[in-house]
N, C-alpha and C positions, 0 to 999 in steps of 0.2 A: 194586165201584167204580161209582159214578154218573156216568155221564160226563157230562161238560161241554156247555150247551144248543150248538146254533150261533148266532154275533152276528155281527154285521153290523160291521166295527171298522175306521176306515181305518188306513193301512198307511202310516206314515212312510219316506221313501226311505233306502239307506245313506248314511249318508256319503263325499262325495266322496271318490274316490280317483285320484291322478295318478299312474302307473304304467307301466312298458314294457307288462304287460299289455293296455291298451287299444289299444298301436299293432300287436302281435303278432295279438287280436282281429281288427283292422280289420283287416292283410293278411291271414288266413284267410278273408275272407268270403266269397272268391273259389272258396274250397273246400265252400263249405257249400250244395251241390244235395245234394238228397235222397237217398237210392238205393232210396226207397220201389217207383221204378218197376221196380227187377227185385228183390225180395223174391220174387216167384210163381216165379223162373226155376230150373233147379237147374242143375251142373254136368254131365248128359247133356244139357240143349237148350238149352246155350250156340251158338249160331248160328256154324259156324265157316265156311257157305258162301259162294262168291263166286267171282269171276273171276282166274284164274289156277292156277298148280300146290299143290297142298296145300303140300307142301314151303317153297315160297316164302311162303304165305301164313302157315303154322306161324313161319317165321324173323319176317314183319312182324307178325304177332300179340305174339311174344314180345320183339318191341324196344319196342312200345308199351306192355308190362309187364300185358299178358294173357295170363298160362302156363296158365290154363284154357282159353280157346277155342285159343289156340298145341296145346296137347294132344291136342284135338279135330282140329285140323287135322291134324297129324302120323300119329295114328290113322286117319284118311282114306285118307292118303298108305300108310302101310303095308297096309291093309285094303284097296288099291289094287293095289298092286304088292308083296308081302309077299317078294323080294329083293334091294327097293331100298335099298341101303345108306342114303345121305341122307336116307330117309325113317327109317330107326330111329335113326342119331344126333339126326335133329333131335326125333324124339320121345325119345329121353333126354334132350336138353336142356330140355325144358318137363318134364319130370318132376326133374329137377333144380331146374328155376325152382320147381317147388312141394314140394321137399324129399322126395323121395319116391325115396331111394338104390337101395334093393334093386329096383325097377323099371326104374330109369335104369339099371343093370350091366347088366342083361339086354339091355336094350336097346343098349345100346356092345357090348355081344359078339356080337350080333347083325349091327349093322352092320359089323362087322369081317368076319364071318361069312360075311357076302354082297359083299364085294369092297373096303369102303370100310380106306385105309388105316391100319394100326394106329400107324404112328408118331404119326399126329395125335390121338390121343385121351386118353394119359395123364392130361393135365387134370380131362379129364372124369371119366377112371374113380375121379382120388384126389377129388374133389368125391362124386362116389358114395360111396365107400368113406369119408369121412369123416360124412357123413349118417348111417351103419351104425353109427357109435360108433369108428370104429378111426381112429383121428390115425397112428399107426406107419404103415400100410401106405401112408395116403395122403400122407402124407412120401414116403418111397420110390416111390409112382407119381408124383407131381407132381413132382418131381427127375430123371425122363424127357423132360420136354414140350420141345419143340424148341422154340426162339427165338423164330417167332413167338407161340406161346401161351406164354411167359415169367411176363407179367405177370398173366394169368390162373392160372396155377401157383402164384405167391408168393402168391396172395391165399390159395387152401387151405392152401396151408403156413403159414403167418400163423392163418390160423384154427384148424389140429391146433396148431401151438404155443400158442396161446391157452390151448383147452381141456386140454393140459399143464401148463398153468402157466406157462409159460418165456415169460414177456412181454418179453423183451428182447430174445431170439430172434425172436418175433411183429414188433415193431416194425422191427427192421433189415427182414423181409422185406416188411413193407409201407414203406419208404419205399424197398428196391429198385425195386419195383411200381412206385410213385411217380415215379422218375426215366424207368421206360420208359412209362407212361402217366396224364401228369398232369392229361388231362381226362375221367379215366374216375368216372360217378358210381358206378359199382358200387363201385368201390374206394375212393371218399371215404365211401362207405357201410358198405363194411368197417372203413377205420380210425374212423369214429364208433362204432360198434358195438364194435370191441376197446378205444378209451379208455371209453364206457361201463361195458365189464366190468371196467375195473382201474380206477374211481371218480374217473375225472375228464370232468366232466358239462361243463363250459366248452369242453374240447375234443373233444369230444364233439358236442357242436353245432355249434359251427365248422366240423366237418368238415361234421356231414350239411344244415346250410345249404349249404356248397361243392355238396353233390350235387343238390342240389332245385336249384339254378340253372345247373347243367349240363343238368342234366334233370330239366325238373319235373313230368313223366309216372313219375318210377322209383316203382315201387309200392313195393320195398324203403325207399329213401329218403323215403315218406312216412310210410310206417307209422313207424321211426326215429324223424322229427321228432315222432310224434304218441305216442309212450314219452316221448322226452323231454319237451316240450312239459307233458305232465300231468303230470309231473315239476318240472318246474320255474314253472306255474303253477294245475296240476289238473285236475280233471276235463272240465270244461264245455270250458275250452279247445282240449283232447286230441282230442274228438270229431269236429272238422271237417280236422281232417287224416287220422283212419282211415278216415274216410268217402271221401275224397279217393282215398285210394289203393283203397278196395274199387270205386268209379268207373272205374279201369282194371284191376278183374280183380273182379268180382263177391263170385268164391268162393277169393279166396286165403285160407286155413285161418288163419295167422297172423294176419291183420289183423280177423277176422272175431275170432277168440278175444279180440285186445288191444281190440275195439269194444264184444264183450259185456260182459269184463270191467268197462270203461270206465263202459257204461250204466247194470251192476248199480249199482257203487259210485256213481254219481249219483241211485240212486233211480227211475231208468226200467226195471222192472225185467220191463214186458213186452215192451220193444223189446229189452232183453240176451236174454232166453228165445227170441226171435224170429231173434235174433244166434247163438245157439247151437245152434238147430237149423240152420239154412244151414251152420255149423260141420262138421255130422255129415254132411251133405248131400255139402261138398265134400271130407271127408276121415270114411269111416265108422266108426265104433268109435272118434272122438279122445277119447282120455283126457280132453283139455283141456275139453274141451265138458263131459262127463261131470260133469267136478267144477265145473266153475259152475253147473252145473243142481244139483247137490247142496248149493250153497251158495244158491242162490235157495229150493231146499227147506227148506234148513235156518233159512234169515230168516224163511219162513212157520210155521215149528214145526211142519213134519212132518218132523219126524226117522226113519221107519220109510223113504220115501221119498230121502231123501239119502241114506242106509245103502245102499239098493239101486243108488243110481246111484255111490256111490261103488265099489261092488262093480265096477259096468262098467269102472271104469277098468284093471282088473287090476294094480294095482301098479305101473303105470308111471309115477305121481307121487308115488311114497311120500316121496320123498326130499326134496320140495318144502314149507317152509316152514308153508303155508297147509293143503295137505294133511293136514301132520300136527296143524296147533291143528284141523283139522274134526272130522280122525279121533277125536284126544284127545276133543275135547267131545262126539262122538256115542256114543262108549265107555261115558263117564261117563254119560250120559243112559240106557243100555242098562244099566248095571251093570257091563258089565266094566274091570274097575278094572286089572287088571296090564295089558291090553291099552294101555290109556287110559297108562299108568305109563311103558311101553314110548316109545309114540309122543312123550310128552312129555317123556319125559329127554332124546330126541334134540335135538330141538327147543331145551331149553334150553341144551344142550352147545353148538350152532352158534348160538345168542340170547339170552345169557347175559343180557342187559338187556331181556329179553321179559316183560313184567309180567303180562300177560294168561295166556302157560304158564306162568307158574311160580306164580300163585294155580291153574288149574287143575289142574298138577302136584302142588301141594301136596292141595289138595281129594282128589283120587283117592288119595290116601298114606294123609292121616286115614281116608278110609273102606273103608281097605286095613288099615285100626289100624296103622301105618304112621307114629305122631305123631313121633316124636324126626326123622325124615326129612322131614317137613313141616316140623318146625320148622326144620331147616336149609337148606331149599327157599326157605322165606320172611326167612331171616335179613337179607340185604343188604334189602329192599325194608321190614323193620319198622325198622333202621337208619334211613332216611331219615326228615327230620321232616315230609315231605309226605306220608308212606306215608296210605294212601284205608283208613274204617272197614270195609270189608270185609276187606281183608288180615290191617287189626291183628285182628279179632272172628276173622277164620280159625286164626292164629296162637296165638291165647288160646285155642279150645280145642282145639289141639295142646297147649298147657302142661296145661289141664286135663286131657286124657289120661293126663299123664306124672305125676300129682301135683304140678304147681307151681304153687298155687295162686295166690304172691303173682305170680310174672311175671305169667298169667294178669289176674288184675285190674287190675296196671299198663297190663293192653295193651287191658283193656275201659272203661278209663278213656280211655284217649286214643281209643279205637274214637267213644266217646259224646261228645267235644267238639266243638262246634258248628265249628269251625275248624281245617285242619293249619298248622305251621312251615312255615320255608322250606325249600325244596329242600336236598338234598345231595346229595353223591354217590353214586355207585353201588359201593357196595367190591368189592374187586381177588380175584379169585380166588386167587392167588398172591402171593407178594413180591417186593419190590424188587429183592432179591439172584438169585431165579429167575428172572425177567422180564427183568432188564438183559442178560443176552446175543444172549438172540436181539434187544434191540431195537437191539444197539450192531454186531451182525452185519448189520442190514439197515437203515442210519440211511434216515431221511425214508419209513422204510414204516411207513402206519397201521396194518395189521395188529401192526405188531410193538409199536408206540410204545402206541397208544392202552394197552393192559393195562396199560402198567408206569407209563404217568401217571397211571391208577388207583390203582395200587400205592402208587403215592407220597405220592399225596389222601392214602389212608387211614392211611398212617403219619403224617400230618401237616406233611408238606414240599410246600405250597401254592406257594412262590416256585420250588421246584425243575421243579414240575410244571409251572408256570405257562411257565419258558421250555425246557420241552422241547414246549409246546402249541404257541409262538408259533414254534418252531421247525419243528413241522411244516407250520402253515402257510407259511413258506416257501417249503418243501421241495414243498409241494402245493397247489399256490394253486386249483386248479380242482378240489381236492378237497372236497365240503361239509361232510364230516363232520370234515375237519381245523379248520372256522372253527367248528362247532357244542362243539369239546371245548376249544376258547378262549374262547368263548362262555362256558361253563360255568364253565371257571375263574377269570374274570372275576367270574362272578354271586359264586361263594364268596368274594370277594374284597369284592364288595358295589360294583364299578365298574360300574353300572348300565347308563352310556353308551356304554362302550366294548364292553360285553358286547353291546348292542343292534345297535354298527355289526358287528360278527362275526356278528350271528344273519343280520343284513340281507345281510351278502357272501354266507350260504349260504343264505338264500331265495332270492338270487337266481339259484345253481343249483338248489336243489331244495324249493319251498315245500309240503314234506308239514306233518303232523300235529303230530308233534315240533318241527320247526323253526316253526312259527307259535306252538306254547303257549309255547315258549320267547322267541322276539321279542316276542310281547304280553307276556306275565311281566316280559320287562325294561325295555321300554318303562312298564308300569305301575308298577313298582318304580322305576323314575329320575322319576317325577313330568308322565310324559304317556300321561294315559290315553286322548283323544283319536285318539294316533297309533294307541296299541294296538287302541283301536276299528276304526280303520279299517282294518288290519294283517286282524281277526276279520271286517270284515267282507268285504273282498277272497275270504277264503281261505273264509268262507258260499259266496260266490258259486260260488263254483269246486266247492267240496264241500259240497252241500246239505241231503246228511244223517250229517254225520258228526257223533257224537254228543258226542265232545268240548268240538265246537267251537258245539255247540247248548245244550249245559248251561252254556258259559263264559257267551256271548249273553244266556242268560237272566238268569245269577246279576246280571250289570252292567243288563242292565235291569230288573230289579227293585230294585236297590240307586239304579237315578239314576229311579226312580216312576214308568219308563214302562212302568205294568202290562198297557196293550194288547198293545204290542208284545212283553211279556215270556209272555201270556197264548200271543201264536202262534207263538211260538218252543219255548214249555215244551209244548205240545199238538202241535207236530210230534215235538216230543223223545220225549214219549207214546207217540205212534204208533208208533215205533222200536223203544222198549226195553217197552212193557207198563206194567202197572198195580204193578210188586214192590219200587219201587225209592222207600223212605220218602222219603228228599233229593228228590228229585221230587217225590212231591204234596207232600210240605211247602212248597216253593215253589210250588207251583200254589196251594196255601191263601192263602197271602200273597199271590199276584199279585191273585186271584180277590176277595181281601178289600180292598187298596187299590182295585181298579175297580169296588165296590161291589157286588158280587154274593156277597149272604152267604150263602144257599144254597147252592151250589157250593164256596163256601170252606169249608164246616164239612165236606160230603162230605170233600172231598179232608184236611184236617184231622182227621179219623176215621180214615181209612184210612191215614194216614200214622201216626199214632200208635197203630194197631191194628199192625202191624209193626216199631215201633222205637221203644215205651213210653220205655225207657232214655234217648232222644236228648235234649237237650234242646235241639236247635233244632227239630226232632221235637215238643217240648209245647210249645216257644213260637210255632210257627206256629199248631197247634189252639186254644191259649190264645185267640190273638189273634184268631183265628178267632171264638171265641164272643165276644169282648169287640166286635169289630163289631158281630155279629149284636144286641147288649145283653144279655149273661148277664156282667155284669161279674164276678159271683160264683163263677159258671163259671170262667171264666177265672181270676180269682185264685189259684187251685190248682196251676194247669197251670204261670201264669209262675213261681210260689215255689218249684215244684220244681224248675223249668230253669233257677232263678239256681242254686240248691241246687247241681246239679248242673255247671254251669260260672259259677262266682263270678266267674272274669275275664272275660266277657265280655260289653263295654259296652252291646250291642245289647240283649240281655234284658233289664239290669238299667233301661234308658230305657222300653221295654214296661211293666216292671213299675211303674214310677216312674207311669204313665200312669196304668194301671190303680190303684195306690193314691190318684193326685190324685180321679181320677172317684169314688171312694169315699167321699172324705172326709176320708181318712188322709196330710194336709198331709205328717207328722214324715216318717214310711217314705218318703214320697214325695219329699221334696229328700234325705232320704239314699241313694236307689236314683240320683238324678239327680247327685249328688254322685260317686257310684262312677263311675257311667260316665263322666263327665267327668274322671277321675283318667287316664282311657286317651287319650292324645295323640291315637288314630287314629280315635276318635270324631269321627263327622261331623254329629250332629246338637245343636251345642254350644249354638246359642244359643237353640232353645228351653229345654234343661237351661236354661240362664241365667235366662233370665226364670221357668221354673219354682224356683229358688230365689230368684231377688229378689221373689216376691209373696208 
């Protein structure tokens, strides 16, 4: 591939947008000091000296929500006086403050050990013992704690119930909590954190806003806000409250992994690598670290490299989502396919609406010869009429495997059209009849609902489905994925407007990836493309390189001829995913050819149709391609084939109508202009017009 010269191009602003984001923006600005100036620091020469007793100074370290210098100081204090009780509780408690169980026991047995009293500590020991994995034991210790540590008690008991599952349980003990201490940010912190895990993001925030203005120092409480925060409006956002809270503890491990995280996926990917070494620094050997360095390796294409750090992690993320799509894809990259097969069946069992595993699931099947299993890997997503040509082309030669010829071609037909249908749904695992129990056993749980109003999509009871969606939003208003499956059933319904105010109530808890393609989708389908724009471009700002949302960018500026703009949006997209991806330079050809540079556009016009001959927006970009350059004749071949090839599709046949006027060929030429104008959705009507009125 030839890349692209550098130009010089000015750079039209986005369009405005008025949004809570910008008042949320302004109050973080307050948070946004650097922490460039202790990057050099590490957690041994965190500075824990000064005037007065370790001990004391370890407790005012850790109320300022510094558990790394608090640590230091305590260490002091024992390394001082080694049996001084107060001095090893208070250093369990900064090992606590930074999650670190099996150290903090030691240390409360310790201090017990050397005089300090045992009744006072149960607290502590089931917060230990819950750190360790074991919720049971630390039930049974925290249901020891005398009175006045009560409220400290129900918060780990709250949190073993959590991680039980038994959320009804959890919450009675955190609004006991609540009643004995209503101005504790720790505990507005914990219930933010448990409605978090049971998917309600509204309140959620409510709480841990509560905590930040109790105390806008809690390090716990910022990091919170700055989960949710990128959550609910992304990345760029997110940043200046982990930063915030790494401000009051340099090296807390957590906020350091959720900053690197953060940075990767923004594209800064040397201040994330920077973030995750300080990771390793304050907590050695973290899995967490591990696998973002492996995913940073893995962006750059050394796969031998990420293999080996994921190796470091030892299995202690296997279970984690992202984990396993790395694992999968590094498998496949290596060859090992049952490995790869393994990891992604998991993955698709708990992500059933995972598109990304379940094309690479399928992928690893076929070259496992594995077709009939591919094929049923890929079934619901070839179902949809949006399914993307790579799916359907992977699916076709699963059939070709099996000798089915004609599915096969049916599916390399639709692979090769220049355009998918609309959206549908995602079909149901199971049925109605399987599904309705448990969903009528546990009413207003999305776990249980969502499946069975799948189920019901796909039998064809749209109205039924419809109000058992609106019914769960009721039932869950601060849920977003309850307003995104009304959303949905809306769109099948074709109620544009109402589907758009549902997408809007769950951006406005959680504007990821999904929910943005979806609000612009409907906003563009109800006949305002304008808003959708600015919807795209809100969620650019936030997520700079997500590539979704960079290909969306481009295909609309290309289609409204602002090739500059479409030129630097399609060459960041470049950058990201490589030079393999035909639909890409094809639209590079066409950006490159509307801004006059027909060298560049024939490059990328070659290369696009040297990988996907078959496409025919694939020859109609190349076509158009030489017909800028003047190889009309050229050209003529490429566009004849890509009508050939997609007859409905207006945009060719006006290409072609073009290219036969400049010839000569009047007739062909108002009959190509006549097709495309047979298509309602044709937008370039009235030059067709006047090209048949002369």
């Amino acid at each position: 591939m030839t890349s692209s010269r550098k130009r010089k191009r000015s750079h039209k602003g986005l369009p405005p947008i008025v949004r809570r984001l910008l008042v949320v923006l302004g109050g973080l600005g307050a948070f946004g000091t650097a922490i460039a100036a202790f990057v050099m620091l590490s957690p041994n020469q965190v500075d824990a000296a000064g005037d007065g007793n370790s001990v004391e100074r370890s407790a005012s370290l850790l109320k300022q929500s510094n558990a790394t210098a608090a640590k230091a100081a305590a260490l002091d204090a024992v390394r001082a006086d080694p049996n001084n009780g107060q001095a090893h509780l208070a250093l369990a408690q900064a090992m606590l403050a930074l999650d670190d169980g099996i150290g903090a026991e030691g240390e409360i047995q310790r201090a017990v050990d050397t005089g300090f009293d045992a009744k006072l500590v149960p607290q502590y020991r089931a917060h230990a013992l819950l750190l360790q994995g074991d919720p049971d034991r630390a039930i049974a210790e925290a249901d020891k704690a005398i009175p006045l540590y009560r409220a400290y008690a129900l918060r780990i008991r709250a949190r073993a119930l959590t991680l039980q599952g038994k959320y009804a349980d959890a919450q009675a003990a955190l609004d006991e909590a609540m009643r004995i201490t209503p101005r504790d940010a720790a505990l507005w912190t914990d219930l933010g954190r448990f409605r978090y895990s049971t998917g309600d993001l509204r309140g959620a925030v409510q709480a841990v806003e509560q905590a930040v203005k109790l105390d806008t120092g809690n390090a716990r409480a910022l990091l919170l806000r700055g989960e949710l925060v990128r959550s609910q409006y992304g990345l760029v956002a997110a940043l200046p409250w982990f930063e915030a809270a790494l401000k009051r503890d340099p090296f807390l491990h957590d906020a350091l992994i959720e900053y690197a995280a953060t940075l990767g996926d923004s594209g800064r990917t040397e201040d994330s690598l920077a973030a995750t070494r300080r990771a390793l620094e304050a907590r050695p050997g973290s899995p967490q670290a591990f696998y973002l360095q492996a995913v940073i390796a893995a962006r750059a294409g050394d796969d031998d490299l990420a293999r080996s750090l994921m190796e470091k992690t030892g299995g202690a993320l296997d279970d984690v989502p992202g984990v396993l799509l790395l694992g999968g894809t590094l498998d496949i990259e290596q060859g090992d396919y049952e490995q790869a097969i393994g990891k992604l069946r998991e993955l698709v069992a708990v992500q059933p609406m995972n598109l990304t595993a379940r094309k690479l699931l399928a992928t690893a099947l076929l070259r496992s010869d594995s077709a009939r299993n591919a094929i049923d890997i890929l079934r619901p997503v070839v179902a949809r009429g949006d399914a993307d040509s790579y799916t359907l082309t992977l699916a076709a030669r699963g059939f070709e495997r099996i000798g089915d010829r004609v599915s096969a071609a049916k599916l390399l037909d639709r692979a090769a059209y220049p355009v998918t249908s609309e959206a549908g749904a995602f079909s149901a695992d199971d049925s109605v009849a399987v599904l309705d129990a448990p969903a009528a056993a546990n009413p207003g749980d999305p776990d249980a609902t969502v499946p069975l109003i799948r189920a019901m999509i796909a039998q064809g009871n749209q109205a039924g489905a419809l109000a058992r969606a609106q019914a769960l939003v009721r039932d869950n208003p601060g849920v977003p994925g309850a307003q995104l499956l009304l959303g949905d059933m809306l769109m099948l319904g074709h109620s544009y407007a109402d589907a758009a105010a549902a997408y809007r109530l769950a951006a406005d808890l959680r504007f990821d990836e999904p929910t943005m393609l979806r609000l612009v989708e409907a906003l563009d389908r109800g006949g305002h493309r304008q808003d959708a724009a600015n919807v795209l471009a809100l969620f650019l700002s936030q997520n700079p390189v997500s590539v979704a949302a960079l290909r969306l960018s481009g295909s609309w500026q290309l289609a409204a001829g602002d090739y500059d703009a479409a030129i630097d949006t399609l060459e960041n997209l470049r950058a990201r995913i490589g030079d393999g991806d035909a639909a890409l330079n094809a639209d590079l050809a066409m950006a490159y050819s509307g801004a006059g540079e027909d060298k560049i556009a024939l490059d990328f016009g070659e290369a696009a149709y040297g990988l996907a001959p078959g496409n025919p927006a694939v020859a109609d970009a190349y076509g158009w391609a030489l017909y800028q350059s003047g190889d009309a004749e050229g050209a003529l071949e490429l566009l004849q084939k890509a009508v050939a090839l997609a007859p409905r599709h207006a945009g060719l046949r006006w290409h072609l109508a073009q290219i036969y006027a400049d010839l000569g060929r009047k007739p062909d030429a108002k009959a190509q202009a006549q097709a495309a104008l047979a298509d309602p959705r044709f937008s370039d009507r009235a030059a067709a017009q006047a090209m048949l009125a002369s």
